[in-house]
C-alpha positions as CSV (number, residue, x, y, z in Angstrom):
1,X,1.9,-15.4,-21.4
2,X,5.1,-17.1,-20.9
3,X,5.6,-20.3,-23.9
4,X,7.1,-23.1,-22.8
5,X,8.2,-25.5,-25.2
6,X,10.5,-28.5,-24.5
7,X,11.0,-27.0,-21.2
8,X,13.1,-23.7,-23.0
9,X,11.5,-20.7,-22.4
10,X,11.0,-17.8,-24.9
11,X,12.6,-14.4,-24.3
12,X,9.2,-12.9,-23.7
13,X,8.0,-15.4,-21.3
14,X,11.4,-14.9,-19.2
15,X,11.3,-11.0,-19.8
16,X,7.3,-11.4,-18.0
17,X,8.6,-13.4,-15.3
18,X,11.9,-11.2,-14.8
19,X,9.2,-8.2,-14.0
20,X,6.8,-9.9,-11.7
21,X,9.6,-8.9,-9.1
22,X,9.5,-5.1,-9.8
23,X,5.6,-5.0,-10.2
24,X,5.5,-6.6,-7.1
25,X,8.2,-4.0,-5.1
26,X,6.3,-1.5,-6.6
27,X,2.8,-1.8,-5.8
28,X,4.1,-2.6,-2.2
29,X,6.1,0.7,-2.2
30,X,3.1,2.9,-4.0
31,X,0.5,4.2,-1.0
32,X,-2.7,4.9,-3.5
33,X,-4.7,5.7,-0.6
34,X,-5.0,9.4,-0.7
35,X,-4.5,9.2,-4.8
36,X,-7.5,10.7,-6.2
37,X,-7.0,9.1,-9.2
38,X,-6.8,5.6,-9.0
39,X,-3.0,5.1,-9.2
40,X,-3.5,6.2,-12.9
41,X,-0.8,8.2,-13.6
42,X,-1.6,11.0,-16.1
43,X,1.7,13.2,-17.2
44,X,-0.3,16.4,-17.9
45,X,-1.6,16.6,-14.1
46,X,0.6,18.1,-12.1
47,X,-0.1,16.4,-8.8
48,X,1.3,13.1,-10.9
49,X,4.4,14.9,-12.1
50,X,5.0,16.3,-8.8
51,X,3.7,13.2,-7.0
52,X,6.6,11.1,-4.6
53,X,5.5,8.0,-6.3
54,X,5.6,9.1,-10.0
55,X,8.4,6.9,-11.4
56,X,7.1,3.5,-9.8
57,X,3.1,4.6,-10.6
58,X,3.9,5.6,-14.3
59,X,5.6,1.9,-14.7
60,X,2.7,0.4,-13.1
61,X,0.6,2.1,-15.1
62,X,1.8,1.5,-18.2
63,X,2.8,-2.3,-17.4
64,X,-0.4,-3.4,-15.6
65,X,-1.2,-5.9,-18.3
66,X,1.6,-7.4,-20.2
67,X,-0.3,-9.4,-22.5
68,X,-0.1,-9.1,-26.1
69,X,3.2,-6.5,-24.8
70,X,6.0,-6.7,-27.6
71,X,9.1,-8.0,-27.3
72,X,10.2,-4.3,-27.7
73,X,7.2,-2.7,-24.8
74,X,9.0,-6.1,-22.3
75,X,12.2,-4.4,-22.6
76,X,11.5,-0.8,-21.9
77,X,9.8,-1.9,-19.0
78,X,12.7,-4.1,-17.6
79,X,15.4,-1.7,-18.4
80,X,12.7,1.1,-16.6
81,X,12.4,-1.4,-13.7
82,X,16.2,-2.0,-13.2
83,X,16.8,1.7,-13.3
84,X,14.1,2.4,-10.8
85,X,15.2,-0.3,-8.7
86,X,19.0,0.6,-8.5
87,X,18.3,3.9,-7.7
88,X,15.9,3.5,-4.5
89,X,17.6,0.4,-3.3
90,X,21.0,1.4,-2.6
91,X,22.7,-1.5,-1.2
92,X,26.5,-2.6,-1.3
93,X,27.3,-5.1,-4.0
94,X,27.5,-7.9,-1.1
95,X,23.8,-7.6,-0.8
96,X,21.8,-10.7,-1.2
97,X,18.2,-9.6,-0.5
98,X,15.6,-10.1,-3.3
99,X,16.1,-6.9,-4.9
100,X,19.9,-7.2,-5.2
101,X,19.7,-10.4,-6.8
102,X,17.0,-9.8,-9.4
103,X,18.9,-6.5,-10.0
104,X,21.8,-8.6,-10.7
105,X,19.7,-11.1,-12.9
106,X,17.7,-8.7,-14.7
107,X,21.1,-6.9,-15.1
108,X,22.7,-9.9,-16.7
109,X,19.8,-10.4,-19.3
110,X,20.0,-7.3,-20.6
111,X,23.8,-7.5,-20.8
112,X,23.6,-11.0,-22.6
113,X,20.7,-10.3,-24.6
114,X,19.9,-6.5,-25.4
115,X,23.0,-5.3,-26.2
């Protein structure tokens, strides 16, 4: 999925590698063992709506497979990730774990590039 040509990478290629990081967090953070479903989230079952994973199981779900994804679908699901993220990791602005730096990266992207 992500071009490379004369070493320069397209936005869509960097937008797929900027969310390996949150797909990552995510399926670490999402316990699907007692999900009857599959970790398919489905927004008319309650259990999903109601469900303590819902936000990070309804990006997964929807961003499983990012090829063929739209320039437009990549987005969504970064600015999704990076709103998901800042929420449930907290940290002070001096924080240099993982998160906190791709926050700040993915932050900056969208900044530079989105707006």
């Amino acid at each position: 999925m992500a071009t490379q040509t004369n070493k320069t990478r397209t936005i869509t290629g960097y937008v797929a590698d900027l969310l390996e990081h949150p797909r990552w967090v995510f399926e670490r953070e999402v316990d699907f063992t007692s999900c009857r479903y599959g970790g398919r989230y489905n927004a008319f079952i309650r259990e999903c709506r109601n469900c303590q994973f819902g936000t990070a199981c309804r990006w997964l779900d929807r961003n499983r497979s990012l090829e063929g994804a739209t320039v437009e679908q990549l987005t969504d699901a970064l600015e999704t990730a990076i709103e998901h993220l800042r929420i449930s990791h907290q940290h002070t602005k001096t924080c240099y774990c993982k998160t906190c730096r791709w926050l700040r990266e993915a932050r900056h992207f969208t900044s530079s590039h989105l707006k």
